[in-house]
Steps between C-alpha positions, in 0.01 A plus 500: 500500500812591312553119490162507298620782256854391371518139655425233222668220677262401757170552365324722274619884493137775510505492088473128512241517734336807293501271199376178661183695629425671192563185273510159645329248715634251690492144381666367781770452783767176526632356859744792481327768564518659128216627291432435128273742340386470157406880311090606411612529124644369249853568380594741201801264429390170417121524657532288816443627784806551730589305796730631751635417893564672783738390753481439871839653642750510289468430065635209448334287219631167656236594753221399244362134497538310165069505450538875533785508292306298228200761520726830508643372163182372314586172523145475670198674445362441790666606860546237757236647716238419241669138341784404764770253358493145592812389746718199466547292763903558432444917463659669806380834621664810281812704704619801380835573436650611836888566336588836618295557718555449902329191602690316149668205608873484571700172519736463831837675456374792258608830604109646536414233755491536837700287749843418432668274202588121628867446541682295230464122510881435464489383132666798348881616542609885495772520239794641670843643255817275538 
C-alpha cells in the first residue's frame, strides 16, 4: 500500500489512479504490459486531448514500442489498436533499454559479471624499472 502512495517508479501512485478514473479511458495496452489512456476532454492548452502511459514495473520510456511512441506524441491520430502499423519484413521486435538495470548485458572480464576474468593470452609484457 505505501508502495501505492509515494512509489512512482513501478506503476501508478493512488492520485494517478484517482485521475485516470475520473478522466481517462483506456485506448489500449502494448506486448509490455503498459496502458495508454487518452483523457474525456479536451485540453485548455492547445485543445487536444491528452495522451498519457502508464508503466508496467518500473518507468522507463524505452519500455514503449515505436507505434505507441508515434501515438503518445501526435504523430498519429489514431492508436495502434484502432489502425496498427504495417511491419517490414527487415523490422525486428522493439527491446527496451536494459543499461542499468540487472539483467543488462556485460561483456566477459567486466567487473559486474559473474565468473572470473580469462587469464592473459601472453601478448602483453609488465613493464618492470631497470
Amino acid at each position: 500500500m505505501l508502495g501505492k502512495i509515494f512509489g512512482w517508479t513501478s506503476g501508478a501512485t493512488l492520485g494517478t489512479l484517482f485521475t485516470i478514473a475520473k478522466r481517462g479511458e483506456l485506448v489500449g495496452t502494448d506486448e509490455f504490459g503498459n496502458r495508454y489512456y487518452l483523457s474525456r476532454d479536451a485540453s485548455s492548452y492547445d485543445g487536444r486531448r491528452r495522451r498519457w502511459v502508464v508503466y508496467n514495473g518500473y518507468a522507463d520510456a524505452s519500455k514503449v514500442p515505436p507505434e505507441w511512441h508515434g501515438w503518445l506524441h501526435y504523430t498519429f491520430d489514431e492508436p495502434p489498436t484502432e489502425h496498427p502499423l504495417p511491419r517490414r519484413a527487415w523490422e525486428k521486435d522493439h527491446l527496451p533499454n536494459l543499461t542499468g538495470t540487472p539483467m543488462a548485458w556485460r561483456p566477459q572480464g567486466s567487473l559486474a559479471a559473474e565468473g572470473r576474468r580469462p587469464a592473459a593470452t601472453g601478448d602483453y609484457e609488465a613493464w618492470r624499472p631497470e
